[in-house]
Jmol script that loads the backbone (N, CA, C; Angstrom):
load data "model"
ATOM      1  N   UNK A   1      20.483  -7.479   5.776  1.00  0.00           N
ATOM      2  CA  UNK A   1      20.088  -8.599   4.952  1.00  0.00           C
ATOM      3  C   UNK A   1      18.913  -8.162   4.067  1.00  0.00           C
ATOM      4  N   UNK A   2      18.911  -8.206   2.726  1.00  0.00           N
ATOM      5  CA  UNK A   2      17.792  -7.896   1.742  1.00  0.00           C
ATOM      6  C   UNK A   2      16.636  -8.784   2.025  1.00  0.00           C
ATOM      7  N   UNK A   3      15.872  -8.255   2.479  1.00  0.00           N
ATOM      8  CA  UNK A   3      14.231  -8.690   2.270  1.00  0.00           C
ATOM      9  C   UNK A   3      14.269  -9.808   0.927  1.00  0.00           C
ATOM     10  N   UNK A   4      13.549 -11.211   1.269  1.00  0.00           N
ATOM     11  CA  UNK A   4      13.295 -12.093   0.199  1.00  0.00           C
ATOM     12  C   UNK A   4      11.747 -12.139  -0.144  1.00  0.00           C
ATOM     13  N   UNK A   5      11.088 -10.625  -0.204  1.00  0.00           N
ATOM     14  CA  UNK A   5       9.941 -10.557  -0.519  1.00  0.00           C
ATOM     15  C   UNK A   5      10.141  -9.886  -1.893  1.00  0.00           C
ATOM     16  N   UNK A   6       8.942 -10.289  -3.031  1.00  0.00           N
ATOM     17  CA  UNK A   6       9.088 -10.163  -4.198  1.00  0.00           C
ATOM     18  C   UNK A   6       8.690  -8.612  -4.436  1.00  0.00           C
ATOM     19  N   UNK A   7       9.370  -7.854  -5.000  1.00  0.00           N
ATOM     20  CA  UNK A   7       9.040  -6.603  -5.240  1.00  0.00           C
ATOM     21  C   UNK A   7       8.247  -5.836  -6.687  1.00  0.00           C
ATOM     22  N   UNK A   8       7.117  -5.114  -6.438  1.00  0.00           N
ATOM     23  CA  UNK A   8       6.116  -4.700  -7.290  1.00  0.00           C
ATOM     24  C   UNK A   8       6.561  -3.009  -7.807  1.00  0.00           C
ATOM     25  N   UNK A   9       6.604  -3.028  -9.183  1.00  0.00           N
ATOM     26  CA  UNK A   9       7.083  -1.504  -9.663  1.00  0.00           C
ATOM     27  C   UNK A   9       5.484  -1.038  -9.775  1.00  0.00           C
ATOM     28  N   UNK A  10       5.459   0.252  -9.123  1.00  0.00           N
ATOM     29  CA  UNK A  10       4.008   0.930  -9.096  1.00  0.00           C
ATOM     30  C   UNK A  10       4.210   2.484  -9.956  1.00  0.00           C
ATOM     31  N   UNK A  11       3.360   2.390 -10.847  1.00  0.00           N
ATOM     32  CA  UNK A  11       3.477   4.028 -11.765  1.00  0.00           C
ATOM     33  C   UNK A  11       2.415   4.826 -10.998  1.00  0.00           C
ATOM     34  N   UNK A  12       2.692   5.665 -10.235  1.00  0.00           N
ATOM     35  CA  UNK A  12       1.267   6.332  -9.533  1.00  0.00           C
ATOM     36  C   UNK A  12       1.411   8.570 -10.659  1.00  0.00           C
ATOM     37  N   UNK A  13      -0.030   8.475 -10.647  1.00  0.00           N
ATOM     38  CA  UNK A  13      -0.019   9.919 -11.199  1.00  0.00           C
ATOM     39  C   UNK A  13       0.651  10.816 -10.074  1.00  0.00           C
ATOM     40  N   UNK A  14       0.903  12.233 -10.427  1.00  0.00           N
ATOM     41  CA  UNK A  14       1.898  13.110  -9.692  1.00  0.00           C
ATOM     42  C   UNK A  14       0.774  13.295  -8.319  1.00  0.00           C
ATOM     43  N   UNK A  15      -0.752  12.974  -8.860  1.00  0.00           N
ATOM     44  CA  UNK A  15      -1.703  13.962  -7.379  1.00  0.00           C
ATOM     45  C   UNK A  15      -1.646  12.582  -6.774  1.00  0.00           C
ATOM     46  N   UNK A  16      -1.770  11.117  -7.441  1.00  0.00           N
ATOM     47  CA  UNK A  16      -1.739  10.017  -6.350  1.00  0.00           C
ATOM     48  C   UNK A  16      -1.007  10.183  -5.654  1.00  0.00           C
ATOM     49  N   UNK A  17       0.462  10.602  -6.026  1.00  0.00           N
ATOM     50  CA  UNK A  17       1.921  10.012  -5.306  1.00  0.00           C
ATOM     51  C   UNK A  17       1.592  11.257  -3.990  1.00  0.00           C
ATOM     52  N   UNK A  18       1.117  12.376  -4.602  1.00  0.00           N
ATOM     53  CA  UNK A  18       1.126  13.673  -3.703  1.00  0.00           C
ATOM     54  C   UNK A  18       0.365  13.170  -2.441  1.00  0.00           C
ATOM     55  N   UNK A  19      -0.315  12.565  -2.923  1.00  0.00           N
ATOM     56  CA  UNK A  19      -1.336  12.475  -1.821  1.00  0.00           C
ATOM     57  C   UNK A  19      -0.977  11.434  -0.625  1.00  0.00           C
ATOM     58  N   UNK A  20      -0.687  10.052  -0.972  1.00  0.00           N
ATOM     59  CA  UNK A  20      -0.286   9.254  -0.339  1.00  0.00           C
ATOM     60  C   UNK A  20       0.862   9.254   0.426  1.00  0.00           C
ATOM     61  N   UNK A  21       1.542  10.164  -0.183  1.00  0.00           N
ATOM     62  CA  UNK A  21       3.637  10.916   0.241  1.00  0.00           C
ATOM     63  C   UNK A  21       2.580  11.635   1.579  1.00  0.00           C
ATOM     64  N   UNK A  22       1.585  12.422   1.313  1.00  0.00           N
ATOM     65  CA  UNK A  22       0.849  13.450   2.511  1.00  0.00           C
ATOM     66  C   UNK A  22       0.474  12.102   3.567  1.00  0.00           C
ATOM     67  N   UNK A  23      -0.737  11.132   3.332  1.00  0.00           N
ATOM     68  CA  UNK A  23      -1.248  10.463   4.118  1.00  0.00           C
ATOM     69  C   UNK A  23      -0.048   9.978   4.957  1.00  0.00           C
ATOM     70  N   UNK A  24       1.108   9.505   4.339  1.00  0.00           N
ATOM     71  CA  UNK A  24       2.152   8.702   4.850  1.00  0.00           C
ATOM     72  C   UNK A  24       2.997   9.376   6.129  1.00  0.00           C
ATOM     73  N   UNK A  25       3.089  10.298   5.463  1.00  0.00           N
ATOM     74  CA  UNK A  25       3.747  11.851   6.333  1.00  0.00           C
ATOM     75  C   UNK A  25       2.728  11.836   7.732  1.00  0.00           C
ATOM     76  N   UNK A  26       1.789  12.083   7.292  1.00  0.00           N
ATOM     77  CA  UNK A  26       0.957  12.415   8.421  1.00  0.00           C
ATOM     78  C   UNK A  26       0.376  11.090   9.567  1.00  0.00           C
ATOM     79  N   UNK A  27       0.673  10.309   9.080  1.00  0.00           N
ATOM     80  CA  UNK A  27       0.254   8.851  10.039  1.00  0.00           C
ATOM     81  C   UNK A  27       2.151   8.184  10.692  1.00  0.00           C
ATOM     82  N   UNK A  28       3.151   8.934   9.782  1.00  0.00           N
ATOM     83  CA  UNK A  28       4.620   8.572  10.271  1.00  0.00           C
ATOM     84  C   UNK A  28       4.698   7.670  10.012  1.00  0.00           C
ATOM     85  N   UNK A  29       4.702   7.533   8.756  1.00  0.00           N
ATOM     86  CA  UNK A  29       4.530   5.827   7.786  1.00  0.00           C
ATOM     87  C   UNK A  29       5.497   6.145   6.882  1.00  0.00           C
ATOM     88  N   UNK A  30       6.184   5.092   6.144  1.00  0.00           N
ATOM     89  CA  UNK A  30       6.956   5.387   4.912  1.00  0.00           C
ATOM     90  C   UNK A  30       5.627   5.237   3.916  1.00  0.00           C
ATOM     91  N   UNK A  31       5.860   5.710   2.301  1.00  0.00           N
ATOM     92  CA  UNK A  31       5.282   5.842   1.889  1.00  0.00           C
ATOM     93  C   UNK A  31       4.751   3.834   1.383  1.00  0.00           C
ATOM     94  N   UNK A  32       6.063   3.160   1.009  1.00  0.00           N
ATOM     95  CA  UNK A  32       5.872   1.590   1.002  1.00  0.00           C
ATOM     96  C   UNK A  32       4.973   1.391   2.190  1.00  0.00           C
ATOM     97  N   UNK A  33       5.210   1.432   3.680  1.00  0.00           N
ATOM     98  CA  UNK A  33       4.239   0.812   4.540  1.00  0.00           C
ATOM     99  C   UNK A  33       3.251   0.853   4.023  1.00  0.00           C
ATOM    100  N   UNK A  34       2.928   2.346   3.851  1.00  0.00           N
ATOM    101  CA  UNK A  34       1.264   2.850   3.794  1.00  0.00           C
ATOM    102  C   UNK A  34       0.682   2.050   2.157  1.00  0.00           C
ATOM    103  N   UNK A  35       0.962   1.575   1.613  1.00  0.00           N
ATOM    104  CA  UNK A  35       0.835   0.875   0.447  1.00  0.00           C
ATOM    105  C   UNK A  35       0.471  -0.303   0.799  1.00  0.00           C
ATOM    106  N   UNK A  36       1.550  -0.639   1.238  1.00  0.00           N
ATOM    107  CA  UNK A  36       1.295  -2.352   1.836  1.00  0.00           C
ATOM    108  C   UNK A  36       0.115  -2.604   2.909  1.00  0.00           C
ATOM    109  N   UNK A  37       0.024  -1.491   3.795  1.00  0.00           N
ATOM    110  CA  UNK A  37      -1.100  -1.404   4.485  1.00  0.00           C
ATOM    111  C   UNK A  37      -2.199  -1.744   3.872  1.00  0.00           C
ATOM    112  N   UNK A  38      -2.538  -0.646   2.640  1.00  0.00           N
ATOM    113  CA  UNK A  38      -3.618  -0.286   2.081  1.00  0.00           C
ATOM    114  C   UNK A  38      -3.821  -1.805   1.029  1.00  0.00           C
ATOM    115  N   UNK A  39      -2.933  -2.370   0.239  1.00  0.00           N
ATOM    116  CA  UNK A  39      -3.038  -3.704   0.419  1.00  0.00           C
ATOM    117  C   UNK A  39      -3.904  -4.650   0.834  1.00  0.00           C
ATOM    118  N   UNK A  40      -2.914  -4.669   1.609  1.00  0.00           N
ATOM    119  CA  UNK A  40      -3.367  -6.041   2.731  1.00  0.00           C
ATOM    120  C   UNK A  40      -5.017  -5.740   2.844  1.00  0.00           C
ATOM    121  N   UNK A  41      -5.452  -4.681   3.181  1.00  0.00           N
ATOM    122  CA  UNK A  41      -6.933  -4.420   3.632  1.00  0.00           C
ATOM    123  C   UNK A  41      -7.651  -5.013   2.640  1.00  0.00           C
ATOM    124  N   UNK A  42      -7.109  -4.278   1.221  1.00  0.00           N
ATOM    125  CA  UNK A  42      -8.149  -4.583   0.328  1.00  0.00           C
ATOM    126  C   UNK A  42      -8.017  -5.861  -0.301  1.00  0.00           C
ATOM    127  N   UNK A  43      -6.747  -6.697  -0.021  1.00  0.00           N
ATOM    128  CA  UNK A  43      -7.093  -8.152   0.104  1.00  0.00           C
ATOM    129  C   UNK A  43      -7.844  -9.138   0.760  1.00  0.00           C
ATOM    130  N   UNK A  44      -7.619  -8.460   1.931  1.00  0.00           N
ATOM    131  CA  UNK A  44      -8.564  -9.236   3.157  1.00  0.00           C
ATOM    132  C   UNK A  44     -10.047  -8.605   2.573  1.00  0.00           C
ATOM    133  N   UNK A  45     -10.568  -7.463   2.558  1.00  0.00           N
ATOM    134  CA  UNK A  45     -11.933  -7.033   1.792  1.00  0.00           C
ATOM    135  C   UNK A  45     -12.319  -8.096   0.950  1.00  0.00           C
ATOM    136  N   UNK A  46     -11.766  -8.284  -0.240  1.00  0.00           N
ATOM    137  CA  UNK A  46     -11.894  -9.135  -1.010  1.00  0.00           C
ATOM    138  C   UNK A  46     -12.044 -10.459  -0.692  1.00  0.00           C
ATOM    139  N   UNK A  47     -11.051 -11.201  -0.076  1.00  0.00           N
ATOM    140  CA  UNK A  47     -11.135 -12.511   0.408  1.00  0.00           C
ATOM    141  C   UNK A  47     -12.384 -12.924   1.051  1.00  0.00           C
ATOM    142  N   UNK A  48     -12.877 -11.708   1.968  1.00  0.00           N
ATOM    143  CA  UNK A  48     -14.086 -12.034   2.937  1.00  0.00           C
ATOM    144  C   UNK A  48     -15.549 -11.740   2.181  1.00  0.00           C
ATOM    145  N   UNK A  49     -15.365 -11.003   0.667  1.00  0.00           N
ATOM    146  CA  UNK A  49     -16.369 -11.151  -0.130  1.00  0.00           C
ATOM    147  C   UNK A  49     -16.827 -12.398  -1.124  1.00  0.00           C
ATOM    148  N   UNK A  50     -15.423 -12.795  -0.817  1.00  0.00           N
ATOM    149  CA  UNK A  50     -15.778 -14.358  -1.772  1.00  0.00           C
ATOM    150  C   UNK A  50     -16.275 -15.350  -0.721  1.00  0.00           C
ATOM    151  N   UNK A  51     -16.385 -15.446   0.419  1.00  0.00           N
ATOM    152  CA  UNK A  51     -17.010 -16.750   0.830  1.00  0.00           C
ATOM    153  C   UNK A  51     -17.894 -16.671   1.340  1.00  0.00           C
ATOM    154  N   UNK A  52     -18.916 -17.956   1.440  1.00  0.00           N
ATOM    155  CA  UNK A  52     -20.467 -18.157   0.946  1.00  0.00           C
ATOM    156  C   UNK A  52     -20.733 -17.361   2.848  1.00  0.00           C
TER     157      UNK A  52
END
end "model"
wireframe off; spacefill off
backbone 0.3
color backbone group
């Protein structure tokens, strides 16, 4: 069944993609998890900088 989550096209430079394809590899992540991971964090970062 296709995922009904909305999907984001990402242009990454050749050393980003290199790098993150490595991090992903090395934690046994797809390279999407490790994105979405990295995400989520820096949403929640954010969220918890906006309130008083």
């Amino acid at each position: 069944m296709p995922s009904k989550k909305p999907r984001v096209v990402v242009y990454l430079d050749p050393e980003m993609n290199d790098f993150l394809r490595q991090w992903a590899e090395d934690e046994r992540r797809t390279l999407n998890n490790l994105i979405t991971i990295l995400l989520e964090k820096a949403v929640e970062e954010k969220k918890d900088k906006k309130l008083p």
